[in-house]
C-alpha positions in Angstrom: 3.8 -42.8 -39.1 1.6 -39.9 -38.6 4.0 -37.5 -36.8 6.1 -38.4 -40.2 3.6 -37.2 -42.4 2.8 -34.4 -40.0 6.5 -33.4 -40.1 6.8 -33.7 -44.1 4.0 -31.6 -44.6 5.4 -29.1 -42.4 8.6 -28.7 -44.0 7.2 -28.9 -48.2 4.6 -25.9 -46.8 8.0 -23.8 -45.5 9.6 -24.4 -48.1 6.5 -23.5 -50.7 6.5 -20.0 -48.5 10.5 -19.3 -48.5 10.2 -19.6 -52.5 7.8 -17.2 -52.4 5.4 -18.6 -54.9 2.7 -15.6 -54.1 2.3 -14.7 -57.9 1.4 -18.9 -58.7 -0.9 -19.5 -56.1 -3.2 -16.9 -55.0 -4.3 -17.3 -51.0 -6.8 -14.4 -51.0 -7.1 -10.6 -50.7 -4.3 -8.7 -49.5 -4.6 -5.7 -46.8 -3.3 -2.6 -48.5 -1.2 -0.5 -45.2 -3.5 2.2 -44.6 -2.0 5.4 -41.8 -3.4 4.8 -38.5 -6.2 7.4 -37.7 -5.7 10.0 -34.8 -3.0 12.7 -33.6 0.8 11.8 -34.3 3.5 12.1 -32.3 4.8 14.6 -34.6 1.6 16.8 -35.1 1.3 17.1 -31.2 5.3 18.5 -31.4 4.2 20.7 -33.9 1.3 22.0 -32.5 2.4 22.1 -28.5 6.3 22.6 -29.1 9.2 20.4 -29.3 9.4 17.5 -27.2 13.2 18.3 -26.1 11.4 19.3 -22.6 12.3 16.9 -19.3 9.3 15.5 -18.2 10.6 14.2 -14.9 9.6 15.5 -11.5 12.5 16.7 -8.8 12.2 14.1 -6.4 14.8 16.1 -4.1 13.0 19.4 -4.2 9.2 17.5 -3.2 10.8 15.8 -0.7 11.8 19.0 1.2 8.1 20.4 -0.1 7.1 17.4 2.2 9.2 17.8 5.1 8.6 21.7 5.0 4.8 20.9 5.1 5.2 18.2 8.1 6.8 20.7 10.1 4.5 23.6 9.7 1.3 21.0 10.5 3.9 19.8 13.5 4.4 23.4 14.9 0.9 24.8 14.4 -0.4 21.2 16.5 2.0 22.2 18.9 0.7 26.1 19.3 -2.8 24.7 19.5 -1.8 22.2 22.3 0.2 25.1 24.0 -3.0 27.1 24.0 -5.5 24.5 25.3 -2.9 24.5 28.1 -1.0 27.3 29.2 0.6 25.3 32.2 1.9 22.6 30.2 -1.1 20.3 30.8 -1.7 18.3 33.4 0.3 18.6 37.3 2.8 16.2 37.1 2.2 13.0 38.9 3.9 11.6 41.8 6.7 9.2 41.0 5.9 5.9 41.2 7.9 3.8 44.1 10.7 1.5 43.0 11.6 -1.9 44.1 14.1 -0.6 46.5 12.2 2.1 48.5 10.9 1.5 52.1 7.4 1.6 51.5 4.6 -1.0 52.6 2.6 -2.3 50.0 -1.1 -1.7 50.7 -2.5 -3.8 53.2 -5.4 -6.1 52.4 -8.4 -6.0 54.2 -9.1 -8.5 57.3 -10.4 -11.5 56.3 -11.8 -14.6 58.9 -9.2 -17.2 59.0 -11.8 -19.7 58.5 -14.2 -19.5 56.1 -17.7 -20.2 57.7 -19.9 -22.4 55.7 -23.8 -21.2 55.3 -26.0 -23.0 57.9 -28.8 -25.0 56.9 -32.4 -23.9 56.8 -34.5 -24.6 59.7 -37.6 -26.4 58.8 -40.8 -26.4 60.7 -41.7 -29.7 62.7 -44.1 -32.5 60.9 
């Protein structure tokens, strides 16, 4: 029963509004459109020039920027390395033996076969 009135009340209220009845009923002061305050669009195209400019960056032509950049930072790490070392760094290190070469592993060192347990204390006579 409520949701009927509810519902009623709803549709007589659109329908008061879509008959416009503004100049018999009076809701309250109306809002005159005023200009919105700042710069517009158009005064900034008229002061700075005309807006016909592209704005968009060359995404090709940084990206080569970029690279170009990398390799000079690249080259001039490499000429600082080359000068720390003049001999190419360090003396190369002796290859490591494979799985297949002839050479004994390291032997361990001798160990007794059995281990020998600590022997009591001695302790003096009552």
């Amino acid at each position: 029963m409520v949701g009927a009135c509810f519902g009623l009340g709803y549709g007589v209220s659109q329908r008061l509004f879509n008959l416009q009845v503004g100049e018999l009923v009076h809701f309250g002061r109306n809002f005159d459109v005023q200009p919105f305050s700042g710069t517009s669009l158009e005064n900034l195209r008229l002061r700075f020039g005309s807006g016909s400019e592209s704005i968009g960056a060359d995404l090709e032509s940084l990206d080569q920027q970029r690279l170009q950049a990398e390799e000079a930072a690249k080259a001039t790490a490499e000429a600082k390395e080359a000068a720390m070392f003049p001999d190419g760094g360090l003396a190369p290190l002796e290859p490591a033996p494979g799985p297949g070469t002839d050479q004994e592993p390291p032997s361990a060192p001798d160990l007794p076969a059995t281990p020998t347990a600590p022997s009591a204390p001695s302790l003096p006579a009552p």
